[in-house]
C-alpha positions as CSV (number, residue, x, y, z in Angstrom):
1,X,-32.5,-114.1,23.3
2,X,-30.7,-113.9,26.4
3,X,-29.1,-110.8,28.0
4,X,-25.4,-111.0,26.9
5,X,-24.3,-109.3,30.2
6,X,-26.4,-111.8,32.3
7,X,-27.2,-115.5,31.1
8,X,-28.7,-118.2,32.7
9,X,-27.1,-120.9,33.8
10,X,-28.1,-124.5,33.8
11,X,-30.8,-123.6,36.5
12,X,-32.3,-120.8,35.7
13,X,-30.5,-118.2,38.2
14,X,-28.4,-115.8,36.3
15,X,-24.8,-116.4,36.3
16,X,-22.4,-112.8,37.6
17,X,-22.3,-110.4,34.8
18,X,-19.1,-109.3,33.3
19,X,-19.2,-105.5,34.0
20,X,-16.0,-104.4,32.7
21,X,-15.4,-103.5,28.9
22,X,-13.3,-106.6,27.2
23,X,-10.3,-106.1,25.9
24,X,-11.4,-107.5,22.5
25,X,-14.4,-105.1,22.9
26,X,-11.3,-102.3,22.8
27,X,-9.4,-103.8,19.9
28,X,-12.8,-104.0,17.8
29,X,-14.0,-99.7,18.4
30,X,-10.6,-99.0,17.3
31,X,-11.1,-100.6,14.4
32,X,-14.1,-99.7,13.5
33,X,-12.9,-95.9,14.0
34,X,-10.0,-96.4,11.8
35,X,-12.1,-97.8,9.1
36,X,-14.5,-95.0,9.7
37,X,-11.4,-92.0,9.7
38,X,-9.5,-94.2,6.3
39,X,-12.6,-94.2,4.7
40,X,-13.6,-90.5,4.9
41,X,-10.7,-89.4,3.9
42,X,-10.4,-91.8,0.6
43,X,-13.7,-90.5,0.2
44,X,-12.6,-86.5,0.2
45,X,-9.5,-87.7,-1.6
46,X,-11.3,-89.0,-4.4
47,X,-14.1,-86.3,-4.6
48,X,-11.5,-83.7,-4.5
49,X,-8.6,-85.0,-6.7
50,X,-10.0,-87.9,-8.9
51,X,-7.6,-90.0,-7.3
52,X,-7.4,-92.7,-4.7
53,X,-5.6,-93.7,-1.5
54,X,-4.4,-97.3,-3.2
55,X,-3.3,-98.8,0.5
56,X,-6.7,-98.2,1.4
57,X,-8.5,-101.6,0.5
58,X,-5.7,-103.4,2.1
59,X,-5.9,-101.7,5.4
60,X,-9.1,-101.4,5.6
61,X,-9.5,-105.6,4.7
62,X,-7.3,-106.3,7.3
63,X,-9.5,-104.2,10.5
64,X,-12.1,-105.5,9.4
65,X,-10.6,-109.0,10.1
66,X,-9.3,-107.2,13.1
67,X,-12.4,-106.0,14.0
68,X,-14.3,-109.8,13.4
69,X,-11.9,-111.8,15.6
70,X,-12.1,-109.5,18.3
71,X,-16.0,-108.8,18.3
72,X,-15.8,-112.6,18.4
73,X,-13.5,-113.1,21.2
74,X,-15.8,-110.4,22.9
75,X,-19.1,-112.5,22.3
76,X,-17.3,-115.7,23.5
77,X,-16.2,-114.4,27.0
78,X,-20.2,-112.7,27.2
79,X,-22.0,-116.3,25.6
80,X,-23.8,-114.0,23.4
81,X,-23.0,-115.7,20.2
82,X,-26.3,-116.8,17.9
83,X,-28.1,-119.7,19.1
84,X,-30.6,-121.8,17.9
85,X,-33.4,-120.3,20.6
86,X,-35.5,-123.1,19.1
87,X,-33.7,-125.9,20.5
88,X,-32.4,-124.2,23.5
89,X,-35.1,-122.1,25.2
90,X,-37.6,-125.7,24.9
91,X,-35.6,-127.9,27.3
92,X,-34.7,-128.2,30.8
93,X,-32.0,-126.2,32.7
94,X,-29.7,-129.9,32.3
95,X,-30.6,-129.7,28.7
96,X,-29.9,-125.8,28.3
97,X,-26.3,-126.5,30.6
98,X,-25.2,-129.2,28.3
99,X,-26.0,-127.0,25.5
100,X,-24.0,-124.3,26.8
101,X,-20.8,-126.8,27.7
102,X,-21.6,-128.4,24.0
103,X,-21.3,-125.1,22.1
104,X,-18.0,-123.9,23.8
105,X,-16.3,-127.1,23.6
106,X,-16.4,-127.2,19.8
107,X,-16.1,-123.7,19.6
108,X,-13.0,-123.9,21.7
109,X,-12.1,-127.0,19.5
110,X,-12.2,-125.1,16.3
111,X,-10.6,-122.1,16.9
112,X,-7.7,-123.6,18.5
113,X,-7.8,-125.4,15.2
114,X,-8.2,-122.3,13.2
115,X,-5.1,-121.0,15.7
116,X,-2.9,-123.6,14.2
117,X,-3.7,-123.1,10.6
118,X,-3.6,-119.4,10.9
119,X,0.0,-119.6,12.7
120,X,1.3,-121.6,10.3
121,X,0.2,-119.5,7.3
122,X,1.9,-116.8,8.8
123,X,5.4,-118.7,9.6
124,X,5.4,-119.9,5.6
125,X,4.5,-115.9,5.1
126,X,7.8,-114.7,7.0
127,X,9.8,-118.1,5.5
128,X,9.1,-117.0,1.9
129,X,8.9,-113.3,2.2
130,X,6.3,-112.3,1.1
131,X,4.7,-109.1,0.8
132,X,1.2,-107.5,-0.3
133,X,0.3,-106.4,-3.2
134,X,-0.9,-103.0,-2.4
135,X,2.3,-101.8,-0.7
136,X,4.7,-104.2,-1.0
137,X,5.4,-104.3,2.7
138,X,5.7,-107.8,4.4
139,X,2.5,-109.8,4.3
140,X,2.8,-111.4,7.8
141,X,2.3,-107.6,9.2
142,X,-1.3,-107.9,8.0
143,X,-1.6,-111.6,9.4
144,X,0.6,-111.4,12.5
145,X,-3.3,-110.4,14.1
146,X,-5.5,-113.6,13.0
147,X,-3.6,-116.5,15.3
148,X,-3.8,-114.0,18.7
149,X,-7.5,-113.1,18.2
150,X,-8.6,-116.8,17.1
151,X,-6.6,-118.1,20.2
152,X,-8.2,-115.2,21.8
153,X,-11.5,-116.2,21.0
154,X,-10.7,-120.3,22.0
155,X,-9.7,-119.3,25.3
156,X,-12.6,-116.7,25.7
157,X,-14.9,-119.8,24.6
158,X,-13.1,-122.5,27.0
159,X,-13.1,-119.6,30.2
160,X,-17.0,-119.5,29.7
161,X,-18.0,-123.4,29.5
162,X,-15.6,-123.3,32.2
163,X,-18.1,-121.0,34.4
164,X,-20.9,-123.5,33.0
165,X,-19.2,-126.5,33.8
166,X,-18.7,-125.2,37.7
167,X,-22.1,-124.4,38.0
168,X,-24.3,-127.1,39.4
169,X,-26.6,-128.9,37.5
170,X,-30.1,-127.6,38.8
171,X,-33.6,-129.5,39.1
172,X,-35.1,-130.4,35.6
């Protein structure tokens, strides 16, 4: 599996890492310390007093959405998403390149998709007022996240087959 920090590119010389931490990268520890800090203390809460925190599954649903779309905006902008090494290690360095082009164009195709869809769930959310279940506060606050970070992760996609595409096609 390839280094996530420095990938080849279409011939074989390794393209400039991206040194500094991602945004997304940010978003994603946050949430993961959040869920870590809600947790615990549902945990004491419940050991202690028999009870629960009952806003506690909906919060902690909602970074972990949170904490996917970012990890995966994170992965797009580094080209360290799963692979099938099979198919892509075996061929030449035009092969690997249009691979690489291949894989963040439909990427980019689908989460600008998923953008849309997700955008539009949350617009009929505000329209109809609705709210959660758990705590009865607007449901677009939990949603309001999923259309940035799927954009997020189109555009991470489309800026890396971007630094493919400008690369020049080396020997075979």
């Amino acid at each position: 599996m390839p280094e996530p920090d420095r990938a080849l590119n279409n011939a074989g010389a390794r393209l400039p890492a991206l040194r500094r931490v991602l945004f997304e990268e940010k978003v994603a520890v946050l949430c993961m310390a959040a869920l870590v800090v809600i947790t615990l203390l549902n945990v004491i809460t419940r050991y202690l007093t028999d009870q629960s925190f009952a806003w506690t599954e909906e919060i902690s649903i909602v970074l972990m959405v949170v904490m996917t779309l970012a990890g995966a905006a994170a992965a797009a902008g580094r080209d360290a998403h799963v692979r099938i090494e099979v198919l892509y290690d075996g061929g030449s360095a035009q092969r690997k390149r249009l691979l690489r082009l291949f894989s963040a164009a439909v990427t980019t195709l689908v989460f600008v998709l998923l953008t849309v869809l997700f955008a539009r769930m949350v617009a009929d959310e505000v329209r109809w007022a609705e709210t959660s279940m758990g705590l009865g506060v607007p449901r677009w606050w939990f949603t309001a996240a999923a259309p940035v970070l799927t954009a997020a992760v189109a555009l991470r996609s489309l800026l890396w087959g971007w630094r493919v595409w400008r690369q020049r096609a080396g020997p075979d």
